[in-house]
N, CA, C and O atoms as a Tinker XYZ file with bonds, in Angstrom:
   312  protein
     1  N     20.275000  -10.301000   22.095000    73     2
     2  CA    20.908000   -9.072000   22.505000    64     1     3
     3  C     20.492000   -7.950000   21.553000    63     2     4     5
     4  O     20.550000   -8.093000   20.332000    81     3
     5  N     19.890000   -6.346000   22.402000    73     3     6
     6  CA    19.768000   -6.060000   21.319000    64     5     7
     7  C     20.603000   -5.240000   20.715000    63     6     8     9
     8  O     21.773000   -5.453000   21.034000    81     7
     9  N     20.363000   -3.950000   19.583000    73     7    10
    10  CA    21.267000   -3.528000   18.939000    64     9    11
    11  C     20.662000   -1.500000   18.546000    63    10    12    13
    12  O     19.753000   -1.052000   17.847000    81    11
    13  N     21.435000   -1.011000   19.177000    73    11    14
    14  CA    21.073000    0.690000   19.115000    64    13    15
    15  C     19.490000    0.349000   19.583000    63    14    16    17
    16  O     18.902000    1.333000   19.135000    81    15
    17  N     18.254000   -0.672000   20.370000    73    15    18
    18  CA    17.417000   -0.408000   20.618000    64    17    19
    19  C     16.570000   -1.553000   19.791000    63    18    20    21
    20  O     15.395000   -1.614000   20.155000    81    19
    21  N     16.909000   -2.390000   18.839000    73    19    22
    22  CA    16.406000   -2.947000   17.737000    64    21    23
    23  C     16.836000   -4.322000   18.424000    63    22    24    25
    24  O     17.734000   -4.452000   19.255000    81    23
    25  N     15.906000   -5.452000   17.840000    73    23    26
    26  CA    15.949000   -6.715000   17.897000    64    25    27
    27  C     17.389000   -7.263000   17.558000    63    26    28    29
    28  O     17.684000   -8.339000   18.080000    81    27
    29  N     18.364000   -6.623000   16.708000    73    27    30
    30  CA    19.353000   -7.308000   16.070000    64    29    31
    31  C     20.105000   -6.034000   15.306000    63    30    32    33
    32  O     19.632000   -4.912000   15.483000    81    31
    33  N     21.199000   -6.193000   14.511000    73    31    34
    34  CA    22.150000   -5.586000   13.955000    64    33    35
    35  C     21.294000   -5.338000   12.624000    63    34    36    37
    36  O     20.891000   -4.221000   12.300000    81    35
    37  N     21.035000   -6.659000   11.795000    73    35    38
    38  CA    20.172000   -6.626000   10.654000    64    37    39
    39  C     18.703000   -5.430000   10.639000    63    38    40    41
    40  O     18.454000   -4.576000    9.789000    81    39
    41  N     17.888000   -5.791000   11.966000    73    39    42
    42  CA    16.766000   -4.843000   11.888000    64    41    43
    43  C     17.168000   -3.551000   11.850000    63    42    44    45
    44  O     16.988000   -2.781000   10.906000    81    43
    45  N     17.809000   -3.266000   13.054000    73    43    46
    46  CA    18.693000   -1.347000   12.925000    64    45    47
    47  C     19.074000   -1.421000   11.897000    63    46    48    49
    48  O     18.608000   -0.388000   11.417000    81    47
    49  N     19.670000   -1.944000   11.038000    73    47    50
    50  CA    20.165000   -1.846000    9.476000    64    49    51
    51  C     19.275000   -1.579000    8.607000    63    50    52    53
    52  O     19.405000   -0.514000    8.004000    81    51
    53  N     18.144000   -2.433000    8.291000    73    51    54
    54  CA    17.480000   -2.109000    7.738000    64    53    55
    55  C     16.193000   -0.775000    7.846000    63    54    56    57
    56  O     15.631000   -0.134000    6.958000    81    55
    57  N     16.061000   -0.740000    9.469000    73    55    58
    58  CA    15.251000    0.703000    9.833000    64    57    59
    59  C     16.049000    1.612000    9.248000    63    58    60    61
    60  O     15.544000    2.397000    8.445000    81    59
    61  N     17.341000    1.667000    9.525000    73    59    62
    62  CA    18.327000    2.824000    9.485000    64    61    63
    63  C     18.115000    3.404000    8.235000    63    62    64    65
    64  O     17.772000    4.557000    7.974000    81    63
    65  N     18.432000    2.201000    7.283000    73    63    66
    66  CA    18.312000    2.998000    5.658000    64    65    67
    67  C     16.935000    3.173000    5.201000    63    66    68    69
    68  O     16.861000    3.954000    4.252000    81    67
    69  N     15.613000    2.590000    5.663000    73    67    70
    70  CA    14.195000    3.086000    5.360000    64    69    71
    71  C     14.097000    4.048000    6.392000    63    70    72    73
    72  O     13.111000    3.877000    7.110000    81    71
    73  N     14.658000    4.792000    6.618000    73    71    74
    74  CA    14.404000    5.957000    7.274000    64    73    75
    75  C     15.306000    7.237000    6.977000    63    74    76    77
    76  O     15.024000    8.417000    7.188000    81    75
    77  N     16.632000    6.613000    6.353000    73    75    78
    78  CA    17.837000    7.405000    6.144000    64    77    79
    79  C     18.112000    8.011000    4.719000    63    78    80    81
    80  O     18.708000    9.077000    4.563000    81    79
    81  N     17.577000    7.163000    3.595000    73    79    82
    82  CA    18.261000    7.145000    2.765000    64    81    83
    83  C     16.950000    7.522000    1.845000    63    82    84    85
    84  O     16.019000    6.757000    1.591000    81    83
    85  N     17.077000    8.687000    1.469000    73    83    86
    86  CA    16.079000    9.830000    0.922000    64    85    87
    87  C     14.855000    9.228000   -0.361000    63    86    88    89
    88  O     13.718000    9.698000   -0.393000    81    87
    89  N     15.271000    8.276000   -1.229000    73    87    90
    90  CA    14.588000    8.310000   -1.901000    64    89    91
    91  C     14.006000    7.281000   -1.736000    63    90    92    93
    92  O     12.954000    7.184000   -2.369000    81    91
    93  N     14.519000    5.770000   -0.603000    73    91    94
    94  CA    13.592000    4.851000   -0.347000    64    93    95
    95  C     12.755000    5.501000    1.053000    63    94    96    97
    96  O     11.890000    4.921000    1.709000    81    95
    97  N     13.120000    6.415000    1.198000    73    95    98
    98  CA    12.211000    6.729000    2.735000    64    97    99
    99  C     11.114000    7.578000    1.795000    63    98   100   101
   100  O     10.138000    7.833000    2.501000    81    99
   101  N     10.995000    7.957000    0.809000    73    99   102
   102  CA    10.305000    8.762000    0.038000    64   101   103
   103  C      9.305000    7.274000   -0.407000    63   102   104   105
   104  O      8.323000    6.983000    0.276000    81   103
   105  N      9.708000    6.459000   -1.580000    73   103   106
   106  CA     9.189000    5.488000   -1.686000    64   105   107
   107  C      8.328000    4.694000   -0.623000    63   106   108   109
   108  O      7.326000    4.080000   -0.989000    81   107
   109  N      8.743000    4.716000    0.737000    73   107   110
   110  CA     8.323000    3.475000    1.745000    64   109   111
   111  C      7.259000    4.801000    2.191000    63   110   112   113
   112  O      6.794000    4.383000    3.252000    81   111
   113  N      6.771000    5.868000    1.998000    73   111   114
   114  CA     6.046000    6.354000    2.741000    64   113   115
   115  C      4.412000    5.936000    1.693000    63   114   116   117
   116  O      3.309000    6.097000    2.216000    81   115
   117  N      4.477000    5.694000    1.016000    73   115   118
   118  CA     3.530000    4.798000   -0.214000    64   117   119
   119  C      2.569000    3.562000    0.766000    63   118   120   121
   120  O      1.425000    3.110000    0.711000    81   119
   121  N      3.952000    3.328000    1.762000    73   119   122
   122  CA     3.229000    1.575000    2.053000    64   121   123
   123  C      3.135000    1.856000    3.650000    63   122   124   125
   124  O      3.399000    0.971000    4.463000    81   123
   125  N      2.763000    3.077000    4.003000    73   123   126
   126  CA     2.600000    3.034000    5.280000    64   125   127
   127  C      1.345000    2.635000    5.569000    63   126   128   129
   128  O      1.344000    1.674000    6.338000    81   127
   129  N      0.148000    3.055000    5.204000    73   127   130
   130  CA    -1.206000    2.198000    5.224000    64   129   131
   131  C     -1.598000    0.645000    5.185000    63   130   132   133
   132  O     -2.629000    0.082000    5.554000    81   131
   133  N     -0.344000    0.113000    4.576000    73   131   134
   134  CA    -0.535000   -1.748000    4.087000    64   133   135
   135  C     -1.018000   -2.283000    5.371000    63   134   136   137
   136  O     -0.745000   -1.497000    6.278000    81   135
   137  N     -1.441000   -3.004000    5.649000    73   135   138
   138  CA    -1.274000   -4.068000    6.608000    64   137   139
   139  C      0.243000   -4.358000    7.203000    63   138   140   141
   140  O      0.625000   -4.351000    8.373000    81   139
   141  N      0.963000   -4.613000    5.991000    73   139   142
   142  CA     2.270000   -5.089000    6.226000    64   141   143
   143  C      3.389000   -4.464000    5.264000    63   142   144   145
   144  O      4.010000   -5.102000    4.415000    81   143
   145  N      3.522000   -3.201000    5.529000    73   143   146
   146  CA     4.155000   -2.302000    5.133000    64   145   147
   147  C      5.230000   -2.539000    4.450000    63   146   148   149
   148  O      5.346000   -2.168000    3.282000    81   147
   149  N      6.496000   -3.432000    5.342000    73   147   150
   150  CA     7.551000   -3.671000    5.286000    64   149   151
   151  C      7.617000   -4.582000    4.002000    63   150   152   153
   152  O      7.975000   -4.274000    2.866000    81   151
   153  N      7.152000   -5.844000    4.517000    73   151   154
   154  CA     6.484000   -6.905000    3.331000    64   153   155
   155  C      6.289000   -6.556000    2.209000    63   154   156   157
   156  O      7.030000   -7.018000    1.341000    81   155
   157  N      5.230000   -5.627000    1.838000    73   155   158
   158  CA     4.681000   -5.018000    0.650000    64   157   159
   159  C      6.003000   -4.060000    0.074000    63   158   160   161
   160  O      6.276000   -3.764000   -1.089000    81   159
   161  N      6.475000   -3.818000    0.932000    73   159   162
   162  CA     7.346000   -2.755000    0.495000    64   161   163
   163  C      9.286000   -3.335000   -0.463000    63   162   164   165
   164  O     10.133000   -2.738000   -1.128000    81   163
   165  N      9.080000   -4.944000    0.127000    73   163   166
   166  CA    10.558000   -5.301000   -0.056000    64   165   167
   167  C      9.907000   -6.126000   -1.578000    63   166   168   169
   168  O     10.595000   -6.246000   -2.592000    81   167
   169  N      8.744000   -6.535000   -1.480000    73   167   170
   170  CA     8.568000   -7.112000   -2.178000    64   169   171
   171  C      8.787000   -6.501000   -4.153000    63   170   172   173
   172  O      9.318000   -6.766000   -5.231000    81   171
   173  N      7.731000   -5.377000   -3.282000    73   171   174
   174  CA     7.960000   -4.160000   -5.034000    64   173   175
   175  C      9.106000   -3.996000   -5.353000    63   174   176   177
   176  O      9.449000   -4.169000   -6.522000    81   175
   177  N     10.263000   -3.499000   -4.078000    73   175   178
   178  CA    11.705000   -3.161000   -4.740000    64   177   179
   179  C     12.107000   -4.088000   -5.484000    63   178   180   181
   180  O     12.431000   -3.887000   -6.655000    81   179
   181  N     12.153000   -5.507000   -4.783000    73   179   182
   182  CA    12.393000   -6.467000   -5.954000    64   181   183
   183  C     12.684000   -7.142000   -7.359000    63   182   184   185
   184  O     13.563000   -7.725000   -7.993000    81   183
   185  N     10.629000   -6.425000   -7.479000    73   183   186
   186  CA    10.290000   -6.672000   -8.384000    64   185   187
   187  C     10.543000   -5.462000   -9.212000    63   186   188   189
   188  O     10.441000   -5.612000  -10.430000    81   187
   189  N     10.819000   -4.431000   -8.809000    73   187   190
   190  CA    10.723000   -2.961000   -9.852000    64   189   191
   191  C     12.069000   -3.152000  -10.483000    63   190   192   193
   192  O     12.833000   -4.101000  -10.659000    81   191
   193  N     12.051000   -1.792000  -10.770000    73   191   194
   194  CA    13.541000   -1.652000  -12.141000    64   193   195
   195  C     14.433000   -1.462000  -11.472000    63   194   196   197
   196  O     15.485000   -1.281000  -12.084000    81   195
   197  N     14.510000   -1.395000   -9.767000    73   195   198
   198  CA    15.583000   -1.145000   -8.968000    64   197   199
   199  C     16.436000   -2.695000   -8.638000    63   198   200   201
   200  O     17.654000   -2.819000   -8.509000    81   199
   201  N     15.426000   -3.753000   -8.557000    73   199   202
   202  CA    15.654000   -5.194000   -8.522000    64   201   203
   203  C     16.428000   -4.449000   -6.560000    63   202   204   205
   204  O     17.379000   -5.113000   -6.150000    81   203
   205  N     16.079000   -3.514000   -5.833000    73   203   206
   206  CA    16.571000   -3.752000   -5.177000    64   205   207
   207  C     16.336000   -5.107000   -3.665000    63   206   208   209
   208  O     15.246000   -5.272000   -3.117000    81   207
   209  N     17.303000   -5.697000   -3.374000    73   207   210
   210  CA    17.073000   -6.953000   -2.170000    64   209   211
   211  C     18.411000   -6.973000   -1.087000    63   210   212   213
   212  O     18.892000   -7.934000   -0.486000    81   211
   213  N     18.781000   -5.654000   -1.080000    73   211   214
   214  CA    19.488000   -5.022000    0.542000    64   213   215
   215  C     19.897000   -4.176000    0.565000    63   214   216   217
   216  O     19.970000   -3.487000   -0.452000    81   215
   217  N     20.448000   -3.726000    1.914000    73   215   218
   218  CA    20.329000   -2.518000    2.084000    64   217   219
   219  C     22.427000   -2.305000    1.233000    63   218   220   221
   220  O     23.361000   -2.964000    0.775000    81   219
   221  N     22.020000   -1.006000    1.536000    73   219   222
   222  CA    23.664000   -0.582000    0.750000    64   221   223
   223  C     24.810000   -1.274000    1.337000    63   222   224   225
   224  O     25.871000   -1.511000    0.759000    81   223
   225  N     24.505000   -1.570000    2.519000    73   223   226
   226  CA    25.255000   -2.764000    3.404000    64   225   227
   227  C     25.378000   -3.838000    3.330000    63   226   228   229
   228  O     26.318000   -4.525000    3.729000    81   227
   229  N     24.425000   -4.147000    2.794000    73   227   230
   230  CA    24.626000   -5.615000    2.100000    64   229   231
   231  C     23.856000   -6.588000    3.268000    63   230   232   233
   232  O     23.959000   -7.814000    3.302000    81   231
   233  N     22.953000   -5.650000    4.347000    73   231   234
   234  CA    21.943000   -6.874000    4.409000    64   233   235
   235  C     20.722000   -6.660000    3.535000    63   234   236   237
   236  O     20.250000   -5.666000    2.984000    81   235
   237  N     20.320000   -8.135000    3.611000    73   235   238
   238  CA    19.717000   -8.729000    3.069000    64   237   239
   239  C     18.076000   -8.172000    3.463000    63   238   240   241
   240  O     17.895000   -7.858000    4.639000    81   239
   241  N     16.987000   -8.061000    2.567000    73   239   242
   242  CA    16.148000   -7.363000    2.883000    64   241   243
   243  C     15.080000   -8.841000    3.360000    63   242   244   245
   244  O     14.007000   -8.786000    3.961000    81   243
   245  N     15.778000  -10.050000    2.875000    73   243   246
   246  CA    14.826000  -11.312000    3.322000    64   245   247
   247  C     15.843000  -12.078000    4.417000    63   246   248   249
   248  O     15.724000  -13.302000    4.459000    81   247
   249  N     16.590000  -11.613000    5.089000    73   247   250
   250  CA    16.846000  -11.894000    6.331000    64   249   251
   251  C     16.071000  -12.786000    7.149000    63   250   252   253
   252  O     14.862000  -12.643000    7.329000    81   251
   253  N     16.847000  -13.814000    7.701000    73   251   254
   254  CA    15.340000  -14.677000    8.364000    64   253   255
   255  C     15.902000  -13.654000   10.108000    63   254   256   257
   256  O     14.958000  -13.963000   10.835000    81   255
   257  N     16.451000  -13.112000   10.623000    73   255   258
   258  CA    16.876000  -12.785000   11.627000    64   257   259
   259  C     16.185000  -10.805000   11.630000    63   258   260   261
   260  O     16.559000   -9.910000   12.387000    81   259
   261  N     15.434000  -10.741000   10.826000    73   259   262
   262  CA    14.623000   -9.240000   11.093000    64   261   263
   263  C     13.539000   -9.278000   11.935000    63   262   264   265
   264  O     12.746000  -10.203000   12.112000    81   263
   265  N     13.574000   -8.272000   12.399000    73   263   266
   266  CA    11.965000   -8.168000   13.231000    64   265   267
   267  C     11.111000   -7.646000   12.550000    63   266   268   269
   268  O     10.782000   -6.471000   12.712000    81   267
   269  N     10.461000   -8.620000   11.437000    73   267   270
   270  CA     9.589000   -7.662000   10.353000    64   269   271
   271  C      8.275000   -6.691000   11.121000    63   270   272   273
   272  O      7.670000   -5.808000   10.512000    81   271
   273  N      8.085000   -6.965000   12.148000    73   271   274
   274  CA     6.601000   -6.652000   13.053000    64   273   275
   275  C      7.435000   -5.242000   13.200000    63   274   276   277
   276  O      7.297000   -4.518000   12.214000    81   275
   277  N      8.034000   -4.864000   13.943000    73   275   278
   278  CA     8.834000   -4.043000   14.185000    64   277   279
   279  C      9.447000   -2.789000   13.163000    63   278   280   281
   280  O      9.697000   -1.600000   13.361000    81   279
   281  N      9.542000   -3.612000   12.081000    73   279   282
   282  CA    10.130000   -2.866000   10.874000    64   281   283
   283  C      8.710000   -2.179000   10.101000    63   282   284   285
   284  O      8.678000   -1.118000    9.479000    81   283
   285  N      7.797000   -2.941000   10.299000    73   283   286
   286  CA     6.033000   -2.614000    9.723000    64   285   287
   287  C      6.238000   -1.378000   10.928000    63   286   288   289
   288  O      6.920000   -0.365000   10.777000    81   287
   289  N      5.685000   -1.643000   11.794000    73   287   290
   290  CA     5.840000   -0.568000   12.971000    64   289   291
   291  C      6.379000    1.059000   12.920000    63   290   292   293
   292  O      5.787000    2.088000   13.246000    81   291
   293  N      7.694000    0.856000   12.396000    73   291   294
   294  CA     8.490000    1.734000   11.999000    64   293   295
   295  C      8.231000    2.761000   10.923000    63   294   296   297
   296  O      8.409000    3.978000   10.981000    81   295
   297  N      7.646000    1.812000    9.648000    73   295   298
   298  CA     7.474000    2.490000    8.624000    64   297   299
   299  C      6.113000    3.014000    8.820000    63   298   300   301
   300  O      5.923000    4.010000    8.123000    81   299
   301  N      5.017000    2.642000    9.601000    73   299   302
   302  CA     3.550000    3.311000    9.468000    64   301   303
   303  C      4.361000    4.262000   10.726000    63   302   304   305
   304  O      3.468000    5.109000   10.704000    81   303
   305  N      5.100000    4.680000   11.549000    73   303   306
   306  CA     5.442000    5.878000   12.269000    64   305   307
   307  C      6.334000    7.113000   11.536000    63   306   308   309
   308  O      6.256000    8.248000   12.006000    81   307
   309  N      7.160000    6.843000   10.398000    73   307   310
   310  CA     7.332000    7.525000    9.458000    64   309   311
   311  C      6.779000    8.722000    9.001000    63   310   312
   312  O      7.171000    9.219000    7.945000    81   311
């Protein structure tokens, strides 16, 4: 079922705030060229000084229930 248009509750969640929330939509515009945007992109937060791994909502940015294809998609239309 889907959700505002999105595969799931989790994916709109996570589009919502890489698109919403000013300084990771600033950041994610870095990884719009990747291959795999999204991927490349959850991976650095991670690992950086933000240690970030979800959204302010508290999903999870390794969700097995995201439409990562979709979420890549999103961010190279950005």
């Amino acid at each position: 079922m889907e959700y505002n248009g999105w595969k799931n509750r989790e994916t709109w969640n996570v589009a919502l705030w890489l698109g919403n929330d000013y300084p990771t939509y600033q950041a994610a515009q870095g990884y719009k060229t990747y291959p795999q945007p999204f991927l490349s992109f959850r991976e650095d937060l991670s690992k950086g000084m933000l240690k970030c791994t979800a959204t302010g909502d508290g999903v999870s940015l390794w969700d097995a229930s995201l439409d990562v294809a979709a979420l890549d998609e999103a961010m190279k239309e950005e």
